[in-house]
C-alpha positions as CSV (number, residue, x, y, z in Angstrom):
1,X,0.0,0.0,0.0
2,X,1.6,3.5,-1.5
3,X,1.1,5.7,1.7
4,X,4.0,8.6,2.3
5,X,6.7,7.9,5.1
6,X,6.3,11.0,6.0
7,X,2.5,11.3,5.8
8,X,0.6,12.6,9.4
9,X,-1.0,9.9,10.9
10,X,-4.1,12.6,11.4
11,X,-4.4,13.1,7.6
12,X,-4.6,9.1,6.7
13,X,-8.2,7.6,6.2
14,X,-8.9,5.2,8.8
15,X,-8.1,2.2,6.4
16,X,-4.7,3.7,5.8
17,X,-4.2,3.9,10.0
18,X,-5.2,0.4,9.8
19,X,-2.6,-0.6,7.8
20,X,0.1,1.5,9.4
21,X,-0.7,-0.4,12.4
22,X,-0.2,-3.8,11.1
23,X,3.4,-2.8,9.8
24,X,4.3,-0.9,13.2
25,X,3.1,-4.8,14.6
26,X,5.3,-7.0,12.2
27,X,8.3,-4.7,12.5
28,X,8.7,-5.1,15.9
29,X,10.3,-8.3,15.2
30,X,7.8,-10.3,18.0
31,X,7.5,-13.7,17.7
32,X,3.8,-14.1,18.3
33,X,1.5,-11.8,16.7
34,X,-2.1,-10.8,17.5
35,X,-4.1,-9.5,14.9
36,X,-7.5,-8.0,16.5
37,X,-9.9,-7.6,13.5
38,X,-7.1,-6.4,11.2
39,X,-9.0,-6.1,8.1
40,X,-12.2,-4.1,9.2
41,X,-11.7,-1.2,7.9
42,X,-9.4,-2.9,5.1
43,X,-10.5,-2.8,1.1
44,X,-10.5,-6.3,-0.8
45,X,-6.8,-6.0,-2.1
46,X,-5.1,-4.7,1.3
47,X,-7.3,-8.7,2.9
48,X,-5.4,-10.4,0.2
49,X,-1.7,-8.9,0.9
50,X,-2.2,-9.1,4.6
51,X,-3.1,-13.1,4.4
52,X,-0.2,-13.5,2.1
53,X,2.0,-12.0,4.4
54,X,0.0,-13.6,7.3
55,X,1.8,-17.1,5.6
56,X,4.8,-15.7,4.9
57,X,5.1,-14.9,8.7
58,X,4.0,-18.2,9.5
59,X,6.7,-20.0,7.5
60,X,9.3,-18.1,9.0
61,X,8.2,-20.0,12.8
62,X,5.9,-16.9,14.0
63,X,3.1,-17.9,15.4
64,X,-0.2,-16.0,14.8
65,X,-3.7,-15.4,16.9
66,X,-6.3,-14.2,14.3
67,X,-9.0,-12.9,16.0
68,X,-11.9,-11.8,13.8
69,X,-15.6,-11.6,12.8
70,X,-15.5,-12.1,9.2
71,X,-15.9,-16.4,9.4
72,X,-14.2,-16.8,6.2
73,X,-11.4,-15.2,6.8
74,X,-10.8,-17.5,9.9
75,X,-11.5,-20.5,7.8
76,X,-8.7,-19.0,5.4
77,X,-5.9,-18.1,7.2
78,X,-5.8,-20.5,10.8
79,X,-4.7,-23.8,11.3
80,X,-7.1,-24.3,14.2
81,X,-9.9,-22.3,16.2
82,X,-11.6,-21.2,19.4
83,X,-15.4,-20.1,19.7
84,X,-15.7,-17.6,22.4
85,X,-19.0,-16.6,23.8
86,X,-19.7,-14.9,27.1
87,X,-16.3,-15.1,27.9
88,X,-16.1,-18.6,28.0
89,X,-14.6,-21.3,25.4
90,X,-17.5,-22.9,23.7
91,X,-15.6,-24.6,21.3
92,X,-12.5,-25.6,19.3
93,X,-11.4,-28.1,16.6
94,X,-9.1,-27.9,13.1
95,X,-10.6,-25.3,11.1
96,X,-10.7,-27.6,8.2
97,X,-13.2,-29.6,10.5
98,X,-15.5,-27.2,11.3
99,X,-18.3,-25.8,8.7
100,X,-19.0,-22.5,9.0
101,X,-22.7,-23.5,10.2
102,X,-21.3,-25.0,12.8
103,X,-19.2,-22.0,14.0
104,X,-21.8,-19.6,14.1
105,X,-24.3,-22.0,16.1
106,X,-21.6,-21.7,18.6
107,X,-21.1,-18.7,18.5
108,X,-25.0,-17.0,18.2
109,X,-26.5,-20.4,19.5
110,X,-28.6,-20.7,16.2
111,X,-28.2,-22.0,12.5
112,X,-27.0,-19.9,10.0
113,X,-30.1,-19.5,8.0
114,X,-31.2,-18.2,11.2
115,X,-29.4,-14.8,10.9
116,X,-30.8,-13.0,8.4
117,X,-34.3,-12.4,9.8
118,X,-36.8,-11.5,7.5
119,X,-40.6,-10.6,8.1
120,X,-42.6,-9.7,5.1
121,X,-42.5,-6.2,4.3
122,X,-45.4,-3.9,2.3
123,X,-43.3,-0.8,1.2
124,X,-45.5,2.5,1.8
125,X,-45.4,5.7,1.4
126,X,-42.3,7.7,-0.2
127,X,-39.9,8.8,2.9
128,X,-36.8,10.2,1.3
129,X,-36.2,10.9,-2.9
130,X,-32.8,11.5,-4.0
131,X,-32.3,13.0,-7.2
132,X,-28.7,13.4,-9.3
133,X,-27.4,14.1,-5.9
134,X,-23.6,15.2,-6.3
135,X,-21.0,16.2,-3.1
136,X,-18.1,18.5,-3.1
137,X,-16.0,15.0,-4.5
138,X,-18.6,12.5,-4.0
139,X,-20.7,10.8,-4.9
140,X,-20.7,12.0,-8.4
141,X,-24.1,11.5,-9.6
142,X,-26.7,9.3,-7.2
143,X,-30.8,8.8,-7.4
144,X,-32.9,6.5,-5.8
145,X,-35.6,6.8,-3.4
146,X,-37.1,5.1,-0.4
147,X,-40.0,4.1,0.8
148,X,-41.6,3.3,4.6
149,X,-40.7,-0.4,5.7
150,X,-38.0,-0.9,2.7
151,X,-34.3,-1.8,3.7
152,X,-32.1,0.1,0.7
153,X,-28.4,-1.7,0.5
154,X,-25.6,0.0,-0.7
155,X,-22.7,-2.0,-2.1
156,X,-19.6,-0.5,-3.2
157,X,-15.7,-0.7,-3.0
158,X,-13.8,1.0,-0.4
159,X,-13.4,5.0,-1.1
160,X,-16.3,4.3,-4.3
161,X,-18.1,7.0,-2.3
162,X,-20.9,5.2,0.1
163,X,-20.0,6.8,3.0
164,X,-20.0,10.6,1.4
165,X,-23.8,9.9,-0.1
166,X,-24.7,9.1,3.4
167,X,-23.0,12.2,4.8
168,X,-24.4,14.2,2.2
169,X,-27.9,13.2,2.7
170,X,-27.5,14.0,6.6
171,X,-26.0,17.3,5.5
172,X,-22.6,16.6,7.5
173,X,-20.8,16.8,3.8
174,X,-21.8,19.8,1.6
175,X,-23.7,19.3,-1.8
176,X,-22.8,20.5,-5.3
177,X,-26.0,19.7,-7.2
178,X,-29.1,17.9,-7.3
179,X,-32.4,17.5,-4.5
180,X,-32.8,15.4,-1.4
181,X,-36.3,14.8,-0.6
182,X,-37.2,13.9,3.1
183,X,-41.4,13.8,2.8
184,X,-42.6,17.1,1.4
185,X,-39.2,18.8,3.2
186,X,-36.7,20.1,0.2
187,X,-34.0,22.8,0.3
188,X,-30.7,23.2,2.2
189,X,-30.6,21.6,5.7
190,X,-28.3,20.7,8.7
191,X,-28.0,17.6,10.8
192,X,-30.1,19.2,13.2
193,X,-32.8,19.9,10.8
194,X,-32.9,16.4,9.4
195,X,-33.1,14.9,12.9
196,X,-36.0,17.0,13.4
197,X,-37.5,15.7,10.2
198,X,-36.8,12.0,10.9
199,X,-33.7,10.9,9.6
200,X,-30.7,9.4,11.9
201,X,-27.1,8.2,10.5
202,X,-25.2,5.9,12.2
203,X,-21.7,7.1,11.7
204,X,-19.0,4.2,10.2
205,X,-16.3,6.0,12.5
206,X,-18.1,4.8,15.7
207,X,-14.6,6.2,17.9
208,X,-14.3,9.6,16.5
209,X,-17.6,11.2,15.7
210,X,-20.4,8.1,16.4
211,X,-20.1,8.3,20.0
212,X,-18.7,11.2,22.8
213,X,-16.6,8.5,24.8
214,X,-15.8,10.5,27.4
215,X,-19.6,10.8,28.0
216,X,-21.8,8.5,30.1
217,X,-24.5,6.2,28.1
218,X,-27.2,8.5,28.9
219,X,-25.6,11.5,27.4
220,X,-24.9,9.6,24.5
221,X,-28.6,8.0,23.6
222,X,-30.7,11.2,25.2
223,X,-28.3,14.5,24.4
224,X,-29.8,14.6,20.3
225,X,-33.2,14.6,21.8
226,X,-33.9,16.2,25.6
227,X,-37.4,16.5,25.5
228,X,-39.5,15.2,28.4
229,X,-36.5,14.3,30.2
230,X,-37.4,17.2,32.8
231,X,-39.5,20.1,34.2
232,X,-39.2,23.4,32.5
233,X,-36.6,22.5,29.5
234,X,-34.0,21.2,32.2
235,X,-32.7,18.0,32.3
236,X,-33.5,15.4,35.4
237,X,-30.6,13.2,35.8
238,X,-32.7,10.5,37.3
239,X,-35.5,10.6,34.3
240,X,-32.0,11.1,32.1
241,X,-31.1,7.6,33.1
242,X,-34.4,6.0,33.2
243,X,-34.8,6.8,29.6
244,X,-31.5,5.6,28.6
245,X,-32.1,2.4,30.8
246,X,-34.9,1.5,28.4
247,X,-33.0,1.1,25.8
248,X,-29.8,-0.5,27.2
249,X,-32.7,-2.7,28.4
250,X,-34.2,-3.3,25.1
251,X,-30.4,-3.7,22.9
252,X,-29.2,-6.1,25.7
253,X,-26.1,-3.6,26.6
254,X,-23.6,-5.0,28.5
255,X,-22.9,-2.3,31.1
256,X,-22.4,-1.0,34.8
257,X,-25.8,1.2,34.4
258,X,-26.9,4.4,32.5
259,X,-24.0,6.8,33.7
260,X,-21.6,4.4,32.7
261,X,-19.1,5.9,30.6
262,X,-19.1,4.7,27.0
263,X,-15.2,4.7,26.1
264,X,-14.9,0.9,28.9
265,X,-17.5,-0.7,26.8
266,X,-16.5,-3.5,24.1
267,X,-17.2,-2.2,20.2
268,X,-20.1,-4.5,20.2
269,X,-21.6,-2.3,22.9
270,X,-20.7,1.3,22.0
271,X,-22.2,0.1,18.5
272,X,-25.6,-0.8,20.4
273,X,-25.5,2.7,22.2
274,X,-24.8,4.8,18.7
275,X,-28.2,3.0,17.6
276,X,-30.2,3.5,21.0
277,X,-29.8,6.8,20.0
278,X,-31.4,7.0,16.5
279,X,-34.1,4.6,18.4
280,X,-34.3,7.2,21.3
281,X,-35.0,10.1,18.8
282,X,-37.5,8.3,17.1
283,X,-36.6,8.9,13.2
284,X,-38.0,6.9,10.4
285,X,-35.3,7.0,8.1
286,X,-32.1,5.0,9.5
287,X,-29.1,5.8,7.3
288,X,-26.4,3.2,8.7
289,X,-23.3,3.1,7.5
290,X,-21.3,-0.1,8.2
291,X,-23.2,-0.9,11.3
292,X,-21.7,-4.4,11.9
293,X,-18.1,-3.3,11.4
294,X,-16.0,-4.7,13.9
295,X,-18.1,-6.1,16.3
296,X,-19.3,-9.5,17.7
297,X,-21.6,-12.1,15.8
298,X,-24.0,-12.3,18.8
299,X,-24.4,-8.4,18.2
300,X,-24.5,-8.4,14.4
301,X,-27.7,-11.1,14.7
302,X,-29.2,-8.3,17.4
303,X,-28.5,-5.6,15.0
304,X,-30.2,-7.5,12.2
305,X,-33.0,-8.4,14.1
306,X,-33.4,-4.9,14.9
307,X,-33.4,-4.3,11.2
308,X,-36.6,-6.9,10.5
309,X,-38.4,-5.2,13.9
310,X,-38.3,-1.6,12.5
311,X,-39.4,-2.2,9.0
312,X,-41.7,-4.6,10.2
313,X,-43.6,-1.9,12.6
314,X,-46.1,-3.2,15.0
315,X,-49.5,-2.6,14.3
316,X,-50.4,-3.4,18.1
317,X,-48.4,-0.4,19.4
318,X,-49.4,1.6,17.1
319,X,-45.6,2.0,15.5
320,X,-45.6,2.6,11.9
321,X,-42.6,0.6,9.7
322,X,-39.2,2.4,9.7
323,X,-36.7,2.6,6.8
324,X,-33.5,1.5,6.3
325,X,-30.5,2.7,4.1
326,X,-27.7,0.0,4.9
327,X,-24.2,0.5,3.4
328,X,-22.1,-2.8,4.1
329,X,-18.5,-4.1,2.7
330,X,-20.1,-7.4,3.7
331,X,-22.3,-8.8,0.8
332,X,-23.4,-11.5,2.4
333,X,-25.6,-8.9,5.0
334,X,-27.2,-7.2,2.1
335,X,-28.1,-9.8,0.6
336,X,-29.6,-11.3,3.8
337,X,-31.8,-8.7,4.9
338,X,-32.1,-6.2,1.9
339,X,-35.1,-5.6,0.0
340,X,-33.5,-3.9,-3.1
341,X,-29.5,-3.0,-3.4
342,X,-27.8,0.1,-5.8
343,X,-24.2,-0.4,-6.1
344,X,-21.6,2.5,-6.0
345,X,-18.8,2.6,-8.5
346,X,-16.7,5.4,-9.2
347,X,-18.9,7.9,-6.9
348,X,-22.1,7.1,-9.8
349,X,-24.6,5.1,-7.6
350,X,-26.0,2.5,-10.1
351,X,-29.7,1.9,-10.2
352,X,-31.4,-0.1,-7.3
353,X,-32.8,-3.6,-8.5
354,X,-34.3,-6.3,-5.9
355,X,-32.3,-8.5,-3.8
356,X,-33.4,-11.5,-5.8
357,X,-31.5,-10.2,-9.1
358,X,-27.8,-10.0,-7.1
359,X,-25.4,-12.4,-6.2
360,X,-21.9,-11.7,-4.6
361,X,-20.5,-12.4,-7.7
362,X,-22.7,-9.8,-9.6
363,X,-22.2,-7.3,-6.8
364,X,-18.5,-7.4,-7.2
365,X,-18.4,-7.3,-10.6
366,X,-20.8,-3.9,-10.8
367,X,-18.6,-2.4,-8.3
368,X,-15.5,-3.1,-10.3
369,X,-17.2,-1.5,-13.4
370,X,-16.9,-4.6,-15.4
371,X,-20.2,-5.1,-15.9
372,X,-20.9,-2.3,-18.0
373,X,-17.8,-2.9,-20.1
């Protein structure tokens, strides 16, 4: 990977720190190296040089602990395996021996098939039209729209421009050209604006801008959206928590209690608190970018599940079906629980087709441009 000696850390995307990280690792000259999810944040080309040097290392007498969420990455590069969950060894065997079925039932405690919920969904009315959106760099050119109880996927290759389309539509990037539609709301807006009008992002960066880790869990789910929380437009630490406890409640948080402070949780439960908060504010449009990067399987199947529920409403309570915009480097998650998927090339959003028309192969191949030629 071409990045400057000299280069500032601070000016490196976060895929680039990634890899900086790995080489500080290897030329230490350890003998054992642990590699913690080192290819989360890594594009298709940077998985391949890594596993090849990952051998290379291995022939030489280093030994290696690969720990990571992607199951076919474990079943490609170790030797042998351990399934962790709740802390506890729940089991181990050759990797060669052990179907990837069999891994996730030990990991999640269910089958495989089992992890892509999905309820039947009625789309409804339009929530959010984007027409020949462009951004200061990207995306380039994008349209699609959305309607109530769809799930939206966005494929792409790293730096194709997913992540600036999402920033762009919750007005955190600037726009060159085109319209963004949220219900009969059009013009220029701010984050603030389109939280008032129902749309939530879910940040890929979950460290440095999804969450304030120096903040408790309350401040985190309740500070976008303070109302009710107290008498007078003031704040009531004890309501504070109470609200917050309902959802560390409902998301299964693993945590001390409401004024917990976020930076000691594990990445699978700071991601639950960045999406307690688009559930505390109540929008109907989720934009999530990445959401299952880096954390557990056991969290992944909650965030999915999740996914189903929102789209899904409940016409018990009264709750009317949510929307989903889901941007993924994992094809296999959008083709579990998407209804239609657009794939990015280039910063030019292709046009969405159903979920039924894609395969990984397909995907890939649009998002390399060699479809079209």
């Amino acid at each position: 990977h071409e990045i400057p000696p000299d280069a500032l850390l601070l000016k490196l995307t976060i895929d680039e720190r990634q890899i900086v990280e790995i080489a500080r690792a290897v030329a230490s000259g350890c003998r054992v190296l642990v590699f913690d999810e080192p290819t989360s944040s890594l594009a298709r080309k940077d998985v391949h040089r890594l596993f090849e040097l990952i051998r290379r290392l291995k022939s030489q007498g280093h030994a290696i602990v690969y720990i990571s969420h992607f199951l076919e990455e474990v079943k490609e590069v170790s030797d042998r395996l351990t399934v962790l969950r709740d802390g506890q060894t729940a089991g181990s065997g050759r990797t060669a021996d052990m179907p990837v079925e069999d891994i996730v039932r030990l990991m999640i405690g269910r089958r495989l098939e089992q992890l892509y919920p999905r309820s039947p969904r009625t789309p409804g009315e339009l929530l959010l039209e984007v027409n020949n959106l462009s951004g200061q760099k990207k995306p380039a050119s994008a349209s699609f729209s959305l309607r109530r109880g769809e799930v939206l996927g966005i494929a792409g290759l790293l730096g194709s421009g997913r992540t600036e389309l999402m920033r762009a539509i919750f007005s955190l990037d600037r726009v060159r050209g085109g319209e963004i539609r949220v219900g009969a709301c059009v013009g220029p807006a701010s984050p603030a604006r389109r939280l008032s009008q129902g749309v939530g992002l879910l940040s890929e960066d979950r460290k440095g801008e999804g969450l304030a880790l120096s903040l408790s869990l309350a401040d985190n789910i309740t500070l976008s959206r303070l109302t009710g929380l107290g008498p007078w437009g003031l704040v009531t630490p004890s309501r504070q928590n109470q609200a917050a406890e309902r959802w560390i409640e409902r998301l299964a948080i693993r945590c001390q209690g409401a004024r917990q402070r976020a930076v000691s949780l594990s990445g699978g439960n700071q991601q639950k608190v960045a999406v307690a908060r688009l559930l505390h504010h109540d929008v109907d449009v989720w934009l999530l970018d990445e959401p299952t990067k880096g954390i557990d399987v056991a969290s992944k199947a909650q965030i999915y599940g999740l996914i189903d529920e929102l789209t899904r409403g409940d016409d018990a309570l009264g709750r009317k079906p949510r929307s989903v915009i889901m941007v993924s480097s994992y094809l296999p998650e959008l083709l579990g629980i998407c209804d239609r998927i657009a794939v990015m090339c280039r910063g030019v959003l292709g046009t969405p087709r159903p979920v039924s028309e894609w395969t990984e192969h397909k995907l890939l191949l649009e998002a390399t441009g060699k479809e079209a030629a």
